[in-house]
C-alpha positions in Angstrom: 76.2 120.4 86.9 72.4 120.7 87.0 71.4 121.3 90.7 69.1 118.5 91.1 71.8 116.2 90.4 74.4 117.8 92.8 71.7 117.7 95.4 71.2 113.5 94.7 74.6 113.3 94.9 74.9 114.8 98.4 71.8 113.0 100.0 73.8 109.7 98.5 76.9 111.0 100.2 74.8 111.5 103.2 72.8 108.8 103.9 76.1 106.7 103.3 78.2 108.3 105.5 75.5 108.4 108.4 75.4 104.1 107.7 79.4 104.5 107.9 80.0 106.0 111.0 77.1 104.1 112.9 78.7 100.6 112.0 82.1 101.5 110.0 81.4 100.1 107.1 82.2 102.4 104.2 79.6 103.0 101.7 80.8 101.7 99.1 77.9 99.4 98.9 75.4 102.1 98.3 78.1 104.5 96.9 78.8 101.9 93.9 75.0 100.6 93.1 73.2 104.3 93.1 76.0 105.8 91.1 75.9 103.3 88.1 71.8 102.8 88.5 70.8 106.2 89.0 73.3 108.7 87.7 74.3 106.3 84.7 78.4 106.0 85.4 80.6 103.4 84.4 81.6 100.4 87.3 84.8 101.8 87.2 83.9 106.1 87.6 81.8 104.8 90.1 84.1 102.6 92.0 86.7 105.8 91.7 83.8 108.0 93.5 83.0 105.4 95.8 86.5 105.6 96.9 86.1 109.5 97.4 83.1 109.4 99.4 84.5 106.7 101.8 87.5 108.9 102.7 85.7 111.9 103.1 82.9 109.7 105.2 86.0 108.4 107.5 87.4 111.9 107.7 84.2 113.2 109.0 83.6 110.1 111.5 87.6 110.0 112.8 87.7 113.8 113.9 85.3 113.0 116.2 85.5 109.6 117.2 89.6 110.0 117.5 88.8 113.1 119.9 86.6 111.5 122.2 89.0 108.4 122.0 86.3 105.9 120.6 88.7 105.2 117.5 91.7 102.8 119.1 94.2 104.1 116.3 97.0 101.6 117.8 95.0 98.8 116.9 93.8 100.4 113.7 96.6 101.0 112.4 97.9 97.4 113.5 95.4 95.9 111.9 95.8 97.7 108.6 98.8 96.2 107.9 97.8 92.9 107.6 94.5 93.7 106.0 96.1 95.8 103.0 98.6 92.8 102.8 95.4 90.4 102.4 93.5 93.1 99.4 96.8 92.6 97.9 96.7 88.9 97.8 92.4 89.0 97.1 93.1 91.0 94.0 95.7 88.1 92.9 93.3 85.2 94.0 90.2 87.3 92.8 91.6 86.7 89.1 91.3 82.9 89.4 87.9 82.6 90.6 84.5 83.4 89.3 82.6 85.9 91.0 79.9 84.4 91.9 82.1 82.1 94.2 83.2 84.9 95.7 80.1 86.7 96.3 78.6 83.5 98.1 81.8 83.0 100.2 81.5 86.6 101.7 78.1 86.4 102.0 78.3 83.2 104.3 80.6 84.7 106.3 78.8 87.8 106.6 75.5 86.1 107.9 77.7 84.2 110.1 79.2 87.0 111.7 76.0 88.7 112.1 74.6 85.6 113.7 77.0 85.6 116.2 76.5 89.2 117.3 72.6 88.2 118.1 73.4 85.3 119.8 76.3 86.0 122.1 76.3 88.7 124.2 79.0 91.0 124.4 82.3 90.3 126.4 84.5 93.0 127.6 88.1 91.9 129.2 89.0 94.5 131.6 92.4 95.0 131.8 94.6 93.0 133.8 96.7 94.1 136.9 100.4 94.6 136.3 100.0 94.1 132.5 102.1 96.3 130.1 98.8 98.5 128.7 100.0 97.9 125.2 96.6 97.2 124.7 94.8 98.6 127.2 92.4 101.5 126.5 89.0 103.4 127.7 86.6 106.0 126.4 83.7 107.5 128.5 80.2 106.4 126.8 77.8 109.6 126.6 75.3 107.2 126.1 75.4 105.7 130.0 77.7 108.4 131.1 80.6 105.6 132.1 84.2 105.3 131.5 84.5 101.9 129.6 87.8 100.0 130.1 89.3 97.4 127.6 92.3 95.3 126.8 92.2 93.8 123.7 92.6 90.2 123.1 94.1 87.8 120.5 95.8 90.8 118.8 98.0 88.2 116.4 95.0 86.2 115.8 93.1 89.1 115.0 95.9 90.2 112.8 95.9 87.2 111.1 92.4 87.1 110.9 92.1 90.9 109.0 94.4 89.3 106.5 90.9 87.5 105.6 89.2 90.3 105.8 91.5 92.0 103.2 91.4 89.3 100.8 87.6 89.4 100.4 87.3 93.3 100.5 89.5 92.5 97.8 87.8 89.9 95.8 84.5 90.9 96.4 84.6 95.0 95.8 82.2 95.1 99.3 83.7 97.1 102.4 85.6 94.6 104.9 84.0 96.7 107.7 81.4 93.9 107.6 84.2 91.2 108.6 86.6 93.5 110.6 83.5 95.4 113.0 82.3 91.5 114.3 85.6 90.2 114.2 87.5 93.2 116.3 83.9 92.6 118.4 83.5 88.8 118.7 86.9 87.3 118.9 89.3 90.5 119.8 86.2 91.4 122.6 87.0 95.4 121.9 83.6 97.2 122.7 81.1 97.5 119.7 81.5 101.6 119.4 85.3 101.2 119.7 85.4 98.5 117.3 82.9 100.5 114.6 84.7 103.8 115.1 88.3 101.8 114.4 86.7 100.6 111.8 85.7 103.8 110.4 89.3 105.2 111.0 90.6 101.9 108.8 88.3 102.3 105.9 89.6 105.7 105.2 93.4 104.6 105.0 92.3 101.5 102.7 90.4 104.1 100.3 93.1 106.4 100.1 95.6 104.6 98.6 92.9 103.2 95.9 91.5 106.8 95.1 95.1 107.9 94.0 95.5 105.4 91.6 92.2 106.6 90.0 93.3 110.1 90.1 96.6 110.0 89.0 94.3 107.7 85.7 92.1 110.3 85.1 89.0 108.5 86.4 88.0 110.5 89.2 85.3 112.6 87.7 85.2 116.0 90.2 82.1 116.9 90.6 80.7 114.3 91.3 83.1 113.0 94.1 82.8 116.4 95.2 79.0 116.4 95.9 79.3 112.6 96.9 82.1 113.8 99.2 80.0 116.6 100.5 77.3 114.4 101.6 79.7 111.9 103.1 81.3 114.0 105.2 78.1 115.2 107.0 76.6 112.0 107.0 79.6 110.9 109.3 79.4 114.1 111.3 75.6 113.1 111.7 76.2 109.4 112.7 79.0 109.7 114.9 76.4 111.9 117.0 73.8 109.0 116.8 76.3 106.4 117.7 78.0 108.1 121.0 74.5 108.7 122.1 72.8 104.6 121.0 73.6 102.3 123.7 75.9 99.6 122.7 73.6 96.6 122.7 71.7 97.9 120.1 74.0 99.3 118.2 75.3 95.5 118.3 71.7 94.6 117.0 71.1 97.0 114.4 74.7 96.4 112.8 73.8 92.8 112.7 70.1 93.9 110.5 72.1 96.1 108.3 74.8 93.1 107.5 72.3 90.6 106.8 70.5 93.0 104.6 73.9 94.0 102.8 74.7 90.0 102.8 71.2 89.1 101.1 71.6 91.5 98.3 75.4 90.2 97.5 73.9 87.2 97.3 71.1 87.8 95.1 73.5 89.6 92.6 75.3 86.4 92.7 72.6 84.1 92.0 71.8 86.5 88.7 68.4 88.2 90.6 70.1 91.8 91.0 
């Protein structure tokens, strides 16, 4: 492979998988536009790559953020459940609808969402006395130097809720870190780095089982994932030291920037502009 592409491929892979582990949403996004515009692949090689560099992003983030117990794996993994039960039902719906239906629908929720993280502040439920601690969990924030307590609320609402989020992953192709980060935030009230590093931890699962069904078909073209992957995975190393060290309320307000960007140009390609 000729150098200078190798070396796009990483700074792709790392720029994407700094964006990943600051807000947990994949990069699938940029991994998927860049790889077809730039490098000239096919939607479905670069959807396969995508999928490569969004593990090895979420590996990279979870080593650290599982460590220094940012990522709540309980509630991840919870949560997975119902959202890979909701891509499986977007990919069904997904083939009755036109696109551009769906592009709109995600992108209204989306700006929504990011609304909603400007406007309210954020609301943290210390745990209760005597409960069971099922859902009770802390990290220390190296940011302010305290120990952040948490019990997590509406867990079978959220549940429900990530089925959603599955479904238009699904339909649309776009990361549902964008709908799981505000909703674990907003309505579940876990603490924005907690709920971006979960997030993180989730995407990766997701990926994985999507990237070995494009392996096993032969899609998977190595060396690009591997320079993709490369860049990914230090991108994520990079960001998860940006993100222990931002303070949460404007972590809160720069994820809510990035989402409204990501929403606006899911739009435009919708309306036929991109």
């Amino acid at each position: 492979m000729d150098p200078i592409i190798l070396a796009g491929l990483m700074v792709t892979g790392l720029g994407a998988g700094v964006l990943g582990a600051l807000f947990g949403l994949g990069g699938g996004i940029i991994f998927v536009p860049v790889l077809m515009l730039v490098f000239g692949l096919a939607p479905t090689e670069a959807v396969a790559i995508s999928l490569i560099g969004i593990i090895a992003g979420s590996v990279g983030a979870s080593t650290v953020f599982v460590d220094k117990g940012l990522s709540n794996v309980r509630l991840g993994l919870l949560l997975e459940i119902t959202t890979a039960t909701g891509a499986i039902i977007g990919a069904v719906v997904a083939t009755y609808l036109e696109d551009w239906i769906l592009m709109v629908v995600f992108s209204v929720i989306v700006y929504f969402s990011g609304y909603r993280m400007l406007r309210n502040p954020e609301k943290i439920v210390q745990p209760a006395e005597g409960a069971d601690g099922r859902f009770a969990f802390n990290y220390s924030d190296e940011a302010t130097g305290e120990s952040v307590d948490y019990e997590v609320q509406n867990v079978k609402g959220g549940m429900a809720l990530c089925t959603v989020a599955g479904m238009i992953s699904s339909m649309t192709g776009v990361g549902g870190g964008m709908v799981k980060v505000p909703l674990m935030n907003i309505y579940m009230h876990v603490p924005m780095k907690a709920a971006s590093a979960t997030s993180s931890y989730m995407i990766g699962i997701t990926a994985f089982s999507g990237a070995i069904t494009y392996f096993l078909g032969g899609q998977v073209l190595l060396e690009y994932a591997a320079g993709i992957a490369i860049g990914a995975f230090l991108g994520a190393l990079a960001g998860t030291y940006l993100t222990r060290r931002i303070q949460a309320r404007h972590l809160r307000k720069y994820f809510s920037v990035v989402v409204f960007i990501m929403a606006t140009l899911v739009l435009l390609q919708a309306v036929g502009i991109l």
